[in-house]
Gaussian input, Z-matrix of N, CA and C with variables (Angstrom, degrees):
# hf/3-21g

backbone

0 1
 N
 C     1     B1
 C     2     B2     1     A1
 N     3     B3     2     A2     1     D1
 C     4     B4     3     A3     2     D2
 C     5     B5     4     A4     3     D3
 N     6     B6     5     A5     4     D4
 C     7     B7     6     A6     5     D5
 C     8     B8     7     A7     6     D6
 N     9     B9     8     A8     7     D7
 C    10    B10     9     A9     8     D8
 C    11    B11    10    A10     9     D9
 N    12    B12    11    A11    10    D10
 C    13    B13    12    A12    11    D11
 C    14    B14    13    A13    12    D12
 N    15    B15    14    A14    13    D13
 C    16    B16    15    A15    14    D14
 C    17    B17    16    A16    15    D15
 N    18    B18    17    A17    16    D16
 C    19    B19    18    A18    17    D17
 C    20    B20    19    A19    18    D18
 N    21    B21    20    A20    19    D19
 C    22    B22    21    A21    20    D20
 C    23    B23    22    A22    21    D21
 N    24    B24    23    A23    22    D22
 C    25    B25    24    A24    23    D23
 C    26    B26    25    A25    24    D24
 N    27    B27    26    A26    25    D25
 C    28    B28    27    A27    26    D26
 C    29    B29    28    A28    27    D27
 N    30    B30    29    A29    28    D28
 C    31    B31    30    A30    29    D29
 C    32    B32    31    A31    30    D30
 N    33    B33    32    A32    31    D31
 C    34    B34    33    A33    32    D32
 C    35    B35    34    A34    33    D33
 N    36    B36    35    A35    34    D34
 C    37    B37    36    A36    35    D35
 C    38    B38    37    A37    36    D36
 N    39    B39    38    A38    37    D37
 C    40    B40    39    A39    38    D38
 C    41    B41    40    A40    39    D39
 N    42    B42    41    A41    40    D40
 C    43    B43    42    A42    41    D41
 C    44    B44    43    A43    42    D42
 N    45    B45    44    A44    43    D43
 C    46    B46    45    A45    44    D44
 C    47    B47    46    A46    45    D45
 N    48    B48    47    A47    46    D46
 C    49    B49    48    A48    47    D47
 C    50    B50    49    A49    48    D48
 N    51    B51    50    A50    49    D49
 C    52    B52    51    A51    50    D50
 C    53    B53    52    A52    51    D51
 N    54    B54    53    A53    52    D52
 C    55    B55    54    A54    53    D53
 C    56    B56    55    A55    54    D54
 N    57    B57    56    A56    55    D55
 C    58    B58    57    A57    56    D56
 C    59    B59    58    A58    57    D57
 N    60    B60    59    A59    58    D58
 C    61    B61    60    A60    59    D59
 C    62    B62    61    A61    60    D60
 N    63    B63    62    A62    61    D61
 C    64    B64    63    A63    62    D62
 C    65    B65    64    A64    63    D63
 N    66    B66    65    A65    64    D64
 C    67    B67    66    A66    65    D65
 C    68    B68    67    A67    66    D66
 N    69    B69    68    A68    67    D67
 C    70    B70    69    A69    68    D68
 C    71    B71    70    A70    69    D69
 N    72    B72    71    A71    70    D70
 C    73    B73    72    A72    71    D71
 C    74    B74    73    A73    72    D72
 N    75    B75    74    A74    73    D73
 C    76    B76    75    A75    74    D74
 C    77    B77    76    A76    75    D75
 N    78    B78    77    A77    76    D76
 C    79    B79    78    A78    77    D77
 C    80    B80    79    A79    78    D78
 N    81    B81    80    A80    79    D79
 C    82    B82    81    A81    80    D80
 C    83    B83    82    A82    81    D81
 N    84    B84    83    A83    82    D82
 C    85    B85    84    A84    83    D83
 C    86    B86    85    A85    84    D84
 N    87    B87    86    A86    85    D85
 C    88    B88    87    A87    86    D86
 C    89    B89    88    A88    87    D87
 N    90    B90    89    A89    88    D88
 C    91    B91    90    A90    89    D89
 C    92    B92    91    A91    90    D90
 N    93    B93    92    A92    91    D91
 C    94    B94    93    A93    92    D92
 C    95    B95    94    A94    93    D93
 N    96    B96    95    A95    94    D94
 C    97    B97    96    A96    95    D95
 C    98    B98    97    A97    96    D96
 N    99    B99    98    A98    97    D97
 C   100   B100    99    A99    98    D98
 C   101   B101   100   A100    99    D99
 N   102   B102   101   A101   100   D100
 C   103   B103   102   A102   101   D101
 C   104   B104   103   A103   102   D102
 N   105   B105   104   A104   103   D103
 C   106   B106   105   A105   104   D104
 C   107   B107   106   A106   105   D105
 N   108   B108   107   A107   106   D106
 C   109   B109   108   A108   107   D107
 C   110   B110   109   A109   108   D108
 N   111   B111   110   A110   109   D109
 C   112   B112   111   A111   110   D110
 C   113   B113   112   A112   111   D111
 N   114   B114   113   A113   112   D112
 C   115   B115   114   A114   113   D113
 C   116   B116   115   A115   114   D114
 N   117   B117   116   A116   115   D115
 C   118   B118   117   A117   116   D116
 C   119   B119   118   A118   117   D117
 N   120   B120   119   A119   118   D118
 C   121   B121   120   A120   119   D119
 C   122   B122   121   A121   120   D120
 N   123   B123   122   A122   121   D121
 C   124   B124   123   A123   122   D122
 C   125   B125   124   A124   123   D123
 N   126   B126   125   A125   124   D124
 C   127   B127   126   A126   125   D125
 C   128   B128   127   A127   126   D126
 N   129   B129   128   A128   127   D127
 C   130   B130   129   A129   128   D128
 C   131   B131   130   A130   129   D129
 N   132   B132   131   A131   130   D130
 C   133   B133   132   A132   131   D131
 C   134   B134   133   A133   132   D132
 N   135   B135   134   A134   133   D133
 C   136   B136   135   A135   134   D134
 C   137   B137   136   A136   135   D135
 N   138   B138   137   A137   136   D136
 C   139   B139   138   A138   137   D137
 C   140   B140   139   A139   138   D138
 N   141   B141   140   A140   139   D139
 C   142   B142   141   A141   140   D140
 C   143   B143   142   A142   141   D141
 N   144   B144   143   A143   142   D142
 C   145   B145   144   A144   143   D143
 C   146   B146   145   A145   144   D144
 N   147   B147   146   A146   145   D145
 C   148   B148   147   A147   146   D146
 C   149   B149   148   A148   147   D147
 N   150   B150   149   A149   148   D148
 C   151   B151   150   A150   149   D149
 C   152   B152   151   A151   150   D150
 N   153   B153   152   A152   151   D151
 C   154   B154   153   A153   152   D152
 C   155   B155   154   A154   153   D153
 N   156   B156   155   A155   154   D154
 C   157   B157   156   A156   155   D155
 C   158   B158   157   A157   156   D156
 N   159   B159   158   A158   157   D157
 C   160   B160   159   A159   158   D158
 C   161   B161   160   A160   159   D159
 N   162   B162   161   A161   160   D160
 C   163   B163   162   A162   161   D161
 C   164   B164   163   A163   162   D162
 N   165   B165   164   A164   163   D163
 C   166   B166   165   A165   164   D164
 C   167   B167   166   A166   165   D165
 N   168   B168   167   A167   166   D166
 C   169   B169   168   A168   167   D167
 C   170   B170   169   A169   168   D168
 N   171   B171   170   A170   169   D169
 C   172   B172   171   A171   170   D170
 C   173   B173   172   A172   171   D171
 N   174   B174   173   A173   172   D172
 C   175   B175   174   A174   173   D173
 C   176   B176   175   A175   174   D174
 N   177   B177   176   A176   175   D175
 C   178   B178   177   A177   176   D176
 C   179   B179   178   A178   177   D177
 N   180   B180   179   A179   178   D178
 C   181   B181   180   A180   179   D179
 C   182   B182   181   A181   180   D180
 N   183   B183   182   A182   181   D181
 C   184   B184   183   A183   182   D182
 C   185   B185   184   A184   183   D183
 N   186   B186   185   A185   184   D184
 C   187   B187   186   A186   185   D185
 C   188   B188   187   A187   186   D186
 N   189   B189   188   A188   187   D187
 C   190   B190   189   A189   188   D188
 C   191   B191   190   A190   189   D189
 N   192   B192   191   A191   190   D190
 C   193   B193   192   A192   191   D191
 C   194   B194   193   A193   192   D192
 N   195   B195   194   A194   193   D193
 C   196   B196   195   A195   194   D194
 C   197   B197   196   A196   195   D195
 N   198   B198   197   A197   196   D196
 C   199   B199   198   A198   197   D197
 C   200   B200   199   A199   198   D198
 N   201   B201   200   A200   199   D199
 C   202   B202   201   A201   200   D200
 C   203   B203   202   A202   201   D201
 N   204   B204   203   A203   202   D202
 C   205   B205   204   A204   203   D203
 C   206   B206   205   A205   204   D204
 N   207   B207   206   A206   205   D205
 C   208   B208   207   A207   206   D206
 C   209   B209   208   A208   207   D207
 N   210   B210   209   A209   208   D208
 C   211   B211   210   A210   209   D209
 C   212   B212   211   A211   210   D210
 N   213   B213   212   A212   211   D211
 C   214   B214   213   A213   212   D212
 C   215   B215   214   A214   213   D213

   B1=1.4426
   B2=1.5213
   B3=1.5664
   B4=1.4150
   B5=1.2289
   B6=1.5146
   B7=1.2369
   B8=1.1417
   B9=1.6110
   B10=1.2668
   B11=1.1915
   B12=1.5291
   B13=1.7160
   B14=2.0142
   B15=1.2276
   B16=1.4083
   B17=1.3497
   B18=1.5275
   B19=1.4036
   B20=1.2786
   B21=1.2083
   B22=1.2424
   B23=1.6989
   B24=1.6232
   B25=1.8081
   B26=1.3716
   B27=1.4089
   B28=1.4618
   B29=1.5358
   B30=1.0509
   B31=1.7300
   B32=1.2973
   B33=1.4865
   B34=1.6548
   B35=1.5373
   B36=1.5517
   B37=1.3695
   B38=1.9002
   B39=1.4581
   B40=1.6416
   B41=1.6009
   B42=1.2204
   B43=1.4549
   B44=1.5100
   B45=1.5074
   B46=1.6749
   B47=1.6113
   B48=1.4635
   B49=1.6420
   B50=1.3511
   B51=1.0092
   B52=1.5066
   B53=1.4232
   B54=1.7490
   B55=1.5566
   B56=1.4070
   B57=1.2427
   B58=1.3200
   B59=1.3024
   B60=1.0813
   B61=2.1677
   B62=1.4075
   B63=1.5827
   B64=1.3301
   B65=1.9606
   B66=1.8897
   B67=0.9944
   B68=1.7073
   B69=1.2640
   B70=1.5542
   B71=1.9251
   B72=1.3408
   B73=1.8259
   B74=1.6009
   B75=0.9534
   B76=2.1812
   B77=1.6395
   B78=1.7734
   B79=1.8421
   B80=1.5372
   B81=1.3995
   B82=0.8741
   B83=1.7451
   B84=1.1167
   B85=1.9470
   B86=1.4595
   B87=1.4048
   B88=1.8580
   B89=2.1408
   B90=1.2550
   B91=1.5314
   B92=1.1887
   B93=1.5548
   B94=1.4454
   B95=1.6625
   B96=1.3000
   B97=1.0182
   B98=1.6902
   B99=1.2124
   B100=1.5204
   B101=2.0598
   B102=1.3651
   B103=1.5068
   B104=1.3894
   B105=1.3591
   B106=1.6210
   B107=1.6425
   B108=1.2172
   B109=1.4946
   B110=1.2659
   B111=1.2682
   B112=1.3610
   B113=2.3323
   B114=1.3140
   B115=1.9070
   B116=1.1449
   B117=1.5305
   B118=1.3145
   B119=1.2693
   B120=1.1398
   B121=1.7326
   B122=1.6255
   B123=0.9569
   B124=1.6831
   B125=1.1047
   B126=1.8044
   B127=1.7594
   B128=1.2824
   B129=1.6467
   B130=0.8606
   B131=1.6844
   B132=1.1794
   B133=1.3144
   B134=1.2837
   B135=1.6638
   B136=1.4173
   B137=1.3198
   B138=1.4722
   B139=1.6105
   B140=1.7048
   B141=1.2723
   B142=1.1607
   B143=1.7647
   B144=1.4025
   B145=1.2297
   B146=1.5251
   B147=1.2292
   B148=1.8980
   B149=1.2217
   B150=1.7700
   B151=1.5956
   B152=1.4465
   B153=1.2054
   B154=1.5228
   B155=1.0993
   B156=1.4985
   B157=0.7211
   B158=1.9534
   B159=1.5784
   B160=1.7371
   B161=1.4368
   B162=1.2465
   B163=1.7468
   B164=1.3189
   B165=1.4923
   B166=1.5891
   B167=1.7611
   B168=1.1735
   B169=1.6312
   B170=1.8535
   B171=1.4410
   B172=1.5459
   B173=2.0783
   B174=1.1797
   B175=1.7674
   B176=1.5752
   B177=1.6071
   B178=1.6376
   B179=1.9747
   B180=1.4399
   B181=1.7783
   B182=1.6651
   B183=1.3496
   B184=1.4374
   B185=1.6706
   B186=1.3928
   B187=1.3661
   B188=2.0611
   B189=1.3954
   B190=1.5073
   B191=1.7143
   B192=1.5690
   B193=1.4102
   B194=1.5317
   B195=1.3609
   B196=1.2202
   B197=1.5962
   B198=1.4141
   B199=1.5888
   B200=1.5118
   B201=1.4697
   B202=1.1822
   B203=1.8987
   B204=1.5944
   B205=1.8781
   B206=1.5727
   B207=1.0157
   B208=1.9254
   B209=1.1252
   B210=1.3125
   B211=1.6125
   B212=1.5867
   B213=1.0742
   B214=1.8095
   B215=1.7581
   A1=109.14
   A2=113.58
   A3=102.49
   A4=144.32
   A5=142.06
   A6=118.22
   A7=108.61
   A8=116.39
   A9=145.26
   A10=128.93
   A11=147.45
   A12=116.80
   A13=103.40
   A14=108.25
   A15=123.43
   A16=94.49
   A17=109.76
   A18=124.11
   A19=152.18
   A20=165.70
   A21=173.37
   A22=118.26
   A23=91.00
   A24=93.70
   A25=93.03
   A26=122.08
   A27=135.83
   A28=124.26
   A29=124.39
   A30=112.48
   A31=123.62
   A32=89.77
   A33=119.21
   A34=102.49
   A35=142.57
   A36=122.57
   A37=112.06
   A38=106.11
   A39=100.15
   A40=83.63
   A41=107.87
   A42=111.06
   A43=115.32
   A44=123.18
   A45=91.90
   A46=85.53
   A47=133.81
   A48=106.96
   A49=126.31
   A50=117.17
   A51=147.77
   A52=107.56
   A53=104.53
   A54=89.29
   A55=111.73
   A56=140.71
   A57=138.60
   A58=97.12
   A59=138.91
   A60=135.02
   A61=106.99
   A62=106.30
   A63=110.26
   A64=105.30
   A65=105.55
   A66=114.20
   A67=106.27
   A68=93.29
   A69=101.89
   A70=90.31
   A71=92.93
   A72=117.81
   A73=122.89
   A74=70.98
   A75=89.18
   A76=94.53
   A77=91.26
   A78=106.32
   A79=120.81
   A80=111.26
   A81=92.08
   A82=100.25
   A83=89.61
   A84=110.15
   A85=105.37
   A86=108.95
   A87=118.90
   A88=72.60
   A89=97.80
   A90=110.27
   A91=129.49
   A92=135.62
   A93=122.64
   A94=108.04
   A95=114.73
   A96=133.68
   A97=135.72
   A98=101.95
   A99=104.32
   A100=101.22
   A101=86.10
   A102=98.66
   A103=114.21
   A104=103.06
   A105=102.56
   A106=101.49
   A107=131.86
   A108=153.29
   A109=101.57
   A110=133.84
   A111=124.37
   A112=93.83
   A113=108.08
   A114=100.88
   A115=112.82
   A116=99.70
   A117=113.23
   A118=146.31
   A119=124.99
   A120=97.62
   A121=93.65
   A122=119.35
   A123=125.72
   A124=139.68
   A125=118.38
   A126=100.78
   A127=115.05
   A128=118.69
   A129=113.53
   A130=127.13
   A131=126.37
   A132=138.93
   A133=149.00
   A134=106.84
   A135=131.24
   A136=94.22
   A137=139.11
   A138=124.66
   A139=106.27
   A140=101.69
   A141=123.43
   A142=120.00
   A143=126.64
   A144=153.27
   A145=83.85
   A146=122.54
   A147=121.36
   A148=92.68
   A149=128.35
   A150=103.08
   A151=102.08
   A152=130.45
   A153=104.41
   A154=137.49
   A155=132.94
   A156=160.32
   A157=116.40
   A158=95.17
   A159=97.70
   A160=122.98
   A161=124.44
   A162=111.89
   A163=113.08
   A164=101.36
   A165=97.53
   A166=109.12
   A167=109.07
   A168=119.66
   A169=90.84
   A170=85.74
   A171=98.70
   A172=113.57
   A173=81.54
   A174=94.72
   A175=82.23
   A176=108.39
   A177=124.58
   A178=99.48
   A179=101.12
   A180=111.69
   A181=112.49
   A182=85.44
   A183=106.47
   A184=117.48
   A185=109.71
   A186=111.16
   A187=88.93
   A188=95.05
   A189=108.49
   A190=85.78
   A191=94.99
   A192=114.56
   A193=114.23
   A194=120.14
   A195=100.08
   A196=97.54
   A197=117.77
   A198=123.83
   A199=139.48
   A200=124.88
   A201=100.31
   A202=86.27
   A203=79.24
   A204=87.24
   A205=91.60
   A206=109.27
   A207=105.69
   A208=151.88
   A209=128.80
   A210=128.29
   A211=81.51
   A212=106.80
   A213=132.59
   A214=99.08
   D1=140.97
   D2=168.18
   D3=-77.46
   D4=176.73
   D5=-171.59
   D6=-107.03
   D7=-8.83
   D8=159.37
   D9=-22.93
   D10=61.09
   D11=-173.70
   D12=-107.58
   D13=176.52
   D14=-170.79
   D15=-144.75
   D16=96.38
   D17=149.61
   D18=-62.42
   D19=158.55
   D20=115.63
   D21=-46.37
   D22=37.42
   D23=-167.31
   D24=-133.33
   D25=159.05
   D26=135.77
   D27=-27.43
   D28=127.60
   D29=149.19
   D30=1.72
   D31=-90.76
   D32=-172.99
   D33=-66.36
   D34=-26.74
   D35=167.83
   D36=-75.61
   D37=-10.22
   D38=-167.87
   D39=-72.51
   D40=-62.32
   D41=-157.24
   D42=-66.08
   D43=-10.09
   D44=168.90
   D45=-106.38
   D46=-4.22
   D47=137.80
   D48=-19.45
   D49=-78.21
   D50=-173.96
   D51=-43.85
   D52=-63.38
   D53=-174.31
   D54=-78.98
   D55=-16.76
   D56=173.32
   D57=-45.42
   D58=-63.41
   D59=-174.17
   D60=-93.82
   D61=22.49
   D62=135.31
   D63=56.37
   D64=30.99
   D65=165.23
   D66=-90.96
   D67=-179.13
   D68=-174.35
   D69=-140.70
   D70=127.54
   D71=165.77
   D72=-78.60
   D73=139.20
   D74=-174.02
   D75=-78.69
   D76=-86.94
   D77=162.28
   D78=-152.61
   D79=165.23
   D80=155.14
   D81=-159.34
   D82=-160.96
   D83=-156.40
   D84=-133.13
   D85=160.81
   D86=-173.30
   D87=-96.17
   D88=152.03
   D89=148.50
   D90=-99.19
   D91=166.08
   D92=175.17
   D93=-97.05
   D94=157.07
   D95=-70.68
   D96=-6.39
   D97=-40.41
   D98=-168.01
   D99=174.12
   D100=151.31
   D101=-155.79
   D102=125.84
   D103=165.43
   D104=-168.85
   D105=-148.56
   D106=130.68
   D107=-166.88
   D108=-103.47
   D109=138.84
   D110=-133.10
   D111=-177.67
   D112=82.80
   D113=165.65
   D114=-120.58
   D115=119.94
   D116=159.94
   D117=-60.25
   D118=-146.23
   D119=-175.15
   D120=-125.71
   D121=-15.42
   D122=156.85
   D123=-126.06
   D124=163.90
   D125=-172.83
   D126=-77.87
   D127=-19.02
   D128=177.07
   D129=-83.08
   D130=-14.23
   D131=139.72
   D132=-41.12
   D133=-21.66
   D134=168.05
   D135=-116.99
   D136=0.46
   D137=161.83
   D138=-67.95
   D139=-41.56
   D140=-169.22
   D141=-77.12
   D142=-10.84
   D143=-170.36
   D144=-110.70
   D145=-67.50
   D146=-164.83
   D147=-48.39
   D148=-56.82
   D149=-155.89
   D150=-91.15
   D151=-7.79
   D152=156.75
   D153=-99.61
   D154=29.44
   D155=-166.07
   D156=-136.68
   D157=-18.38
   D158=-176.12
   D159=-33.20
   D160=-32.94
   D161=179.92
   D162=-80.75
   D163=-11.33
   D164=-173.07
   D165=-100.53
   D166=15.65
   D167=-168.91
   D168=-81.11
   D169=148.23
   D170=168.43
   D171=-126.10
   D172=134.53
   D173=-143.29
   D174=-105.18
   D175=138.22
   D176=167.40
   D177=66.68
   D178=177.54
   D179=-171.89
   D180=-47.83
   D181=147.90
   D182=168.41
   D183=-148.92
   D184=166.91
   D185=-164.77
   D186=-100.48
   D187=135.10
   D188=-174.49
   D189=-102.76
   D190=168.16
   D191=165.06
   D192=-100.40
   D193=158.97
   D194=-179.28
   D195=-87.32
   D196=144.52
   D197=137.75
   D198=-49.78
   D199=127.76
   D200=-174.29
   D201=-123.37
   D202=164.64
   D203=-159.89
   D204=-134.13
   D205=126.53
   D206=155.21
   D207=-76.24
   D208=122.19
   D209=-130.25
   D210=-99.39
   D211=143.39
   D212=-164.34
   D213=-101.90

């Protein structure tokens, strides 16, 4: 399973999502239009984010943002 999910939330609602079940985030990203991409650091941690979170899941493609990273 992935650790991957694509929400129908804000930023700031994924993440005190998140810490409420007391998961811990890898990363994540705003999506375009709107939505927020969201991996945890286990599968079983985003099993656990998917089902409480199920209405707010975003199911099949979406447009990502790009990341920008700093070259060392």
């Amino acid at each position: 399973m992935s650790r991957a999910i694509n929400l129908n939330l804000t930023h700031d609602q994924v993440q005190a999502a998140v810490l409420k079940h007391k998961a811990v985030i890898s990363a994540i990203e705003p999506l375009f239009p709107r939505g927020t991409r969201v991996v945890l650091t286990n599968a079983d941690q985003a099993a656990t984010i998917r089902r409480a979170l199920k209405a707010q899941v975003i199911d099949g493609p979406v447009k990502r943002t790009p990341l920008r990273t700093l070259a060392l």
